[in-house]
C-alpha positions as CSV (number, residue, x, y, z in Angstrom):
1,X,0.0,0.0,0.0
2,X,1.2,3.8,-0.5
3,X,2.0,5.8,2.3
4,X,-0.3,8.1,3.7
5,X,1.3,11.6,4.7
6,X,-1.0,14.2,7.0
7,X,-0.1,16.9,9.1
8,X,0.7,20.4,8.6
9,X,3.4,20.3,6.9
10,X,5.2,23.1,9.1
11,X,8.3,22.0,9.9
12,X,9.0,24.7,12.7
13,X,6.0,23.5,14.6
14,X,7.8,21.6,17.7
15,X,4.8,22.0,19.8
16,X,3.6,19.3,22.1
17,X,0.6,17.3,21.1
18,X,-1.5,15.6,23.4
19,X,-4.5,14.3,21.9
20,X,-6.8,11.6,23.7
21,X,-9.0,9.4,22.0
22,X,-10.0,6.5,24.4
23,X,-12.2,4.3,24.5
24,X,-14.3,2.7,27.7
25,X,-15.0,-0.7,28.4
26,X,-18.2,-0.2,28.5
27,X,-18.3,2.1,25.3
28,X,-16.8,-0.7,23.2
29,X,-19.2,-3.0,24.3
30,X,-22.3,-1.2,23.6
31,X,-20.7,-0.5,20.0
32,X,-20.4,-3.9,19.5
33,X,-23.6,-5.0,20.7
34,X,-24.7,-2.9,18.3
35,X,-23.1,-3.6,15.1
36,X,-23.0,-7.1,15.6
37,X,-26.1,-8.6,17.2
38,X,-27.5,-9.1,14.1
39,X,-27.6,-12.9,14.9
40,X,-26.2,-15.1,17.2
41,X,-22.8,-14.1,18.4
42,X,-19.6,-16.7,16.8
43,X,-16.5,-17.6,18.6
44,X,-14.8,-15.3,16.1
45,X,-17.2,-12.1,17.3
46,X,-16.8,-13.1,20.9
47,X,-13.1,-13.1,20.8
48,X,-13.0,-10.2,18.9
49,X,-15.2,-8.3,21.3
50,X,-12.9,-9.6,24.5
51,X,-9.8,-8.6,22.6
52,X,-11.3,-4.7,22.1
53,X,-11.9,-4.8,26.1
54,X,-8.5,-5.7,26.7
55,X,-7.3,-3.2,24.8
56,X,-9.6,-0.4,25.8
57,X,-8.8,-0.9,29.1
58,X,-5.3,-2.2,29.6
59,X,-2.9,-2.1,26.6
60,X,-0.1,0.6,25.8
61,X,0.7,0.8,22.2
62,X,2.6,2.7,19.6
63,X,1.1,5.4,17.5
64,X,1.6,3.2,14.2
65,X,-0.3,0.3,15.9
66,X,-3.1,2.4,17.5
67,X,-3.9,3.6,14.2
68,X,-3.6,0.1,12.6
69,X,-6.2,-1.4,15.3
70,X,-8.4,1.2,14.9
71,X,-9.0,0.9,10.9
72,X,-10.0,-3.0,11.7
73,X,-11.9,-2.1,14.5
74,X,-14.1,0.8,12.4
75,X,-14.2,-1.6,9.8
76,X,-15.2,-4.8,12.0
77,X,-17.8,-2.5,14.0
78,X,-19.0,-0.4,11.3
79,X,-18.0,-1.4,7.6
80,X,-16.6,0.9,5.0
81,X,-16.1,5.0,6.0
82,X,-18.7,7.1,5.5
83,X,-17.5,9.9,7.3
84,X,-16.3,13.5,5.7
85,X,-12.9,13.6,5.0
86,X,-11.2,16.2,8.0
87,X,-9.3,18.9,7.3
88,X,-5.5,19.3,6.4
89,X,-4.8,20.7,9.4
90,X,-6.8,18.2,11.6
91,X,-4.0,15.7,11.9
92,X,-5.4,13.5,14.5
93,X,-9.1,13.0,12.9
94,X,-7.2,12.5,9.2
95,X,-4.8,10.2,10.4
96,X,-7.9,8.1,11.3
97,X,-10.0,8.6,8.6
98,X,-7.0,7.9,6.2
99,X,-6.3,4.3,7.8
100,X,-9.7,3.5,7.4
101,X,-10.4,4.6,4.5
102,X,-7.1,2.3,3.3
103,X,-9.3,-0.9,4.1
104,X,-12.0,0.0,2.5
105,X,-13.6,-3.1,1.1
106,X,-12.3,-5.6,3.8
107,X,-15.2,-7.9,5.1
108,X,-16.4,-7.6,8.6
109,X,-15.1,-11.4,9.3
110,X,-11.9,-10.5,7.8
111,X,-11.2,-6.9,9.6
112,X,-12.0,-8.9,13.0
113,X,-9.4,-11.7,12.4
114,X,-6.2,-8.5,11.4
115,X,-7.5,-7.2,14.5
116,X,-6.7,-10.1,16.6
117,X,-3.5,-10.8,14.9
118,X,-2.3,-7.4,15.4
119,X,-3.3,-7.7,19.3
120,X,-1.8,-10.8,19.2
121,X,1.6,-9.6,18.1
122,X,1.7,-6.6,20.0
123,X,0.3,-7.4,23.2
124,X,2.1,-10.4,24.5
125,X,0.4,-10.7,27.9
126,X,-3.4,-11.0,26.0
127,X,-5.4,-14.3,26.2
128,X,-8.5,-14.8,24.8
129,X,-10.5,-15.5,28.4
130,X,-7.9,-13.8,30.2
131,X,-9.6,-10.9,33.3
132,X,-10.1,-7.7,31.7
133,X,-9.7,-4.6,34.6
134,X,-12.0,-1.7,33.5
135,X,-9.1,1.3,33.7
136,X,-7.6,3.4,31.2
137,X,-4.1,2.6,32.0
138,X,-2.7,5.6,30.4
139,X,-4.5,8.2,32.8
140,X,-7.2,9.2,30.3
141,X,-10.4,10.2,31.8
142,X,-13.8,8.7,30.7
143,X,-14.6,12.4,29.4
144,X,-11.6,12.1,27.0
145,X,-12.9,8.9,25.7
146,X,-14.7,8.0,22.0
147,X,-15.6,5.5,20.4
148,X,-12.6,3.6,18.5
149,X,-11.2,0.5,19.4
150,X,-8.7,1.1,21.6
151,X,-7.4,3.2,24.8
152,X,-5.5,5.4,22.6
153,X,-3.3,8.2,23.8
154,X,-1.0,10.2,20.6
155,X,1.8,12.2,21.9
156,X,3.9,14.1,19.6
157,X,6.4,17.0,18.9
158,X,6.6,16.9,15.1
159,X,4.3,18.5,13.3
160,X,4.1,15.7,11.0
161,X,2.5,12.0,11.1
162,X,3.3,9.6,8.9
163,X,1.1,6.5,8.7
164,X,3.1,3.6,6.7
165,X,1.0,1.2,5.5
166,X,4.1,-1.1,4.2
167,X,4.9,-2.0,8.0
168,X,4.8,-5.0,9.3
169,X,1.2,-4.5,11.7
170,X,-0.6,-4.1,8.3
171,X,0.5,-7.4,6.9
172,X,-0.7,-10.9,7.4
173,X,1.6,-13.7,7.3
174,X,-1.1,-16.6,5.8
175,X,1.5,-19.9,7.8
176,X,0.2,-22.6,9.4
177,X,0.3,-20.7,12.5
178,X,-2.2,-18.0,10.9
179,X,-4.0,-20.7,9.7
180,X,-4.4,-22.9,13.1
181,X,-5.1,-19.4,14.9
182,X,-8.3,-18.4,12.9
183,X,-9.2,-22.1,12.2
184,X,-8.7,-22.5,8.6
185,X,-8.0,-26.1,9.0
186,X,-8.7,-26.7,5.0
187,X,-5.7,-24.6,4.6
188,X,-3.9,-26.7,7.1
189,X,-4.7,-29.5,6.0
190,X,-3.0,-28.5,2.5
191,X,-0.2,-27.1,4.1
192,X,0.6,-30.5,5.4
193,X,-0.5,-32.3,2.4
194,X,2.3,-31.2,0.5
195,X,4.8,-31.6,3.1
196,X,5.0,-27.4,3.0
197,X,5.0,-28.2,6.8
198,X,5.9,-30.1,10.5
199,X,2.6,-30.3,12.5
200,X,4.7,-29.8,15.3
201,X,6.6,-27.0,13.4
202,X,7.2,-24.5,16.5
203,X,7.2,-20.5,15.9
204,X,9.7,-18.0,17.6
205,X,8.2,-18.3,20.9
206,X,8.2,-22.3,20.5
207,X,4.3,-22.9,20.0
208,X,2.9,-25.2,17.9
209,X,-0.2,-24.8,15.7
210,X,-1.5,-27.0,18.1
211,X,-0.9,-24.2,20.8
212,X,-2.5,-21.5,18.9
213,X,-5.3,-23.6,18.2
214,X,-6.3,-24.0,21.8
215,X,-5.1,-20.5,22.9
216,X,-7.8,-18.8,20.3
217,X,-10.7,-21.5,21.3
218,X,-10.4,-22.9,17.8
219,X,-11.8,-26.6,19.3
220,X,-11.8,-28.1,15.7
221,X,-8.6,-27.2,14.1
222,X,-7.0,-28.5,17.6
223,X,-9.4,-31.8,17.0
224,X,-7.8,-32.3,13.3
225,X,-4.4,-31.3,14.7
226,X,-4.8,-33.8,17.3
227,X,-6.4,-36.6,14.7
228,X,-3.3,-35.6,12.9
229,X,-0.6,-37.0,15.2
230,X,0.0,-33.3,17.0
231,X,1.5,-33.8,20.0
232,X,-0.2,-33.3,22.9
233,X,2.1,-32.5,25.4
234,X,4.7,-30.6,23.6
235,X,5.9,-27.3,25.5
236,X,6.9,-23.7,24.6
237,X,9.7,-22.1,25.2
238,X,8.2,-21.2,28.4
239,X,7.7,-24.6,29.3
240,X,3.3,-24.4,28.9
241,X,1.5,-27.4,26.9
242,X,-1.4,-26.8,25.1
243,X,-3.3,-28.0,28.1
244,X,-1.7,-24.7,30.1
245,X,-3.3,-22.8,27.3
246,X,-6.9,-24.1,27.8
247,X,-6.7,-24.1,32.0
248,X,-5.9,-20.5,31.4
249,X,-8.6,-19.4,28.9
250,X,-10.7,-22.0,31.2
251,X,-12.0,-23.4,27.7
252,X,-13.7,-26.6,29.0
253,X,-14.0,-28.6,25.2
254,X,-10.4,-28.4,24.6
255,X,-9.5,-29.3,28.1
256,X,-11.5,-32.4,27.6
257,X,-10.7,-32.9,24.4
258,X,-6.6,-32.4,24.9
259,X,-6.9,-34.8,27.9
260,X,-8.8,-37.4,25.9
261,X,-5.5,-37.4,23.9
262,X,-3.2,-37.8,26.6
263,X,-2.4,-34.5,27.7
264,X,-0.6,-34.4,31.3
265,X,-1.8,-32.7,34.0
266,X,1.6,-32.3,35.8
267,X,3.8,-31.1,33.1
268,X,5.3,-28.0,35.1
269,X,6.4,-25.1,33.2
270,X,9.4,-23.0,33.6
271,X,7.7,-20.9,36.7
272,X,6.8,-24.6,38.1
273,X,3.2,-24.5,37.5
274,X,1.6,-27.4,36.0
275,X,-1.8,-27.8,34.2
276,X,-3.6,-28.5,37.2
277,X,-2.2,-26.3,39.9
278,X,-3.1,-23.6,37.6
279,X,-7.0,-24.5,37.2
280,X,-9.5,-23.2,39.5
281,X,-10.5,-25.7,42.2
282,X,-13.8,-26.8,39.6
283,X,-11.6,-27.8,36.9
284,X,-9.1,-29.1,38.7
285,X,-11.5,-31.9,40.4
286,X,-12.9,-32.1,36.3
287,X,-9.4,-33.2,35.3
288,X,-9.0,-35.5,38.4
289,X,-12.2,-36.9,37.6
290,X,-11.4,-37.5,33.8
291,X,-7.7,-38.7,35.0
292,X,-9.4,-41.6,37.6
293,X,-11.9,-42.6,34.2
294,X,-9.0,-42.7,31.6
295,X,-7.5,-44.8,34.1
């Protein structure tokens, strides 16, 4: 894609910029409700809408991402822009409107899936299920808050913005851990078909497809991975099976369906916590229970 220049072109402007545009819990919500109740809710809409939360009210991110979640997030909420194009010298509101406008086009399913890869990759602490704490971490005040996708703070002392639309938040790698994440198992499948790929092929952080199966509640790509010959207990670098995953997200199909293939309860990760020590007391006497059954 081109990039998109906006500002005001003054180079001697060095004033500070401070500009909130936030976004509440409970704002987020009631735009989603809105936009997409038009049927029953998927796993793909509810994920999306927990991701939004966690990012309204807890992440910290660069200007470049910011803008890059917000585009999906207008596009997943609302569909193409409508809105007037802003003036020149409104930097903030045409920096916006320009990455917006530059997925114009993009179906809703499509702008919700970028939108979780991009919290994916720049939020490493988010998991889908994980507690969301209703703050604005970066001070804002609910009276500085709007509606769009993110608790979004720009601060600035150029009088230029440039948003680059070749960088790597706006792309989407399309590997098997892409695929495994937003359960295109067809594609997987394929993948492993023509010997393109390991099932147990491990990424960067040493997960598995297997792992980002579980860890986005995609129960069946993990069963297909599992039918497959995945294995079940394999670790990360941070020592966590797939099983970890699920007792964290407290996903109760893929707990029962990783321990009907084998999965260990007492594989300890590199902090010493196992899959069981980590569930709550409910799912920890489920996982007892299945263990005494399987055995």
């Amino acid at each position: 894609m081109d990039k998109t220049t906006f500002g005001l072109g003054i180079a001697a402007l060095a004033a500070a910029i401070l500009i909130h545009y936030a976004l509440t819990h409970r704002s987020s919500r009631s735009r989603q409700k809105t936009v997409l109740s038009t049927g029953p809710k998927t796993d793909l809409d509810k994920h999306f809408e927990h991701a939004a939360a966690f990012v309204a009210s807890a992440a910290r991110l660069s200007t470049e991402n910011k803008l890059v979640l917000y585009a999906f997030y207008k596009q997943a909420t609302t569909g193409d822009c409508t809105l007037t194009k802003p003036s020149a010298i409104d930097f903030v509101a045409k920096a916006k409107w320009d990455a917006w406008m530059g997925i114009q086009g993009m179906s809703r399913e499509e702008a919700q899936k970028r939108y979780l890869e991009i919290v994916s990759s720049v939020c490493p602490n988010y998991q889908y299920g994980c507690e969301i704490v209703e703050q604005n971490a970066d001070g804002t005040s609910d009276e500085e808050s709007e509606d769009d996708g993110g608790n979004f703070t720009i601060g600035s002392h150029t009088s230029q913005v440039i948003v680059d639309k070749t960088t790597e938040e706006w792309q989407v790698v399309e590997n098997e851990f892409h695929f495994a994440s937003t359960g295109n198992v067809h594609e997987i499948m394929h993948m492993l078909d023509a010997h393109d790929t390991d099932i147990d092929k491990q990424d960067e952080e040493g997960r598995t497809m297997l792992h980002w199966a579980v860890d986005r509640g995609q129960t069946d790509t993990a069963a297909a991975l599992l039918a497959q010959g995945a294995k079940v207990n394999i670790q990360d670098h941070g020592g966590m099976t797939p099983l970890h995953y699920a007792v964290s997200c407290e996903y109760l199909p893929l707990i029962d369906l990783l321990m009907e293939h084998g999965a260990d309860i007492n594989v300890a990760d590199e902090d010493g916590d196992t899959p069981l020590t980590a569930a709550s007391s409910a799912i920890q006497l489920r996982m007892k229970q299945h263990n005494r059954l399987q055995g």
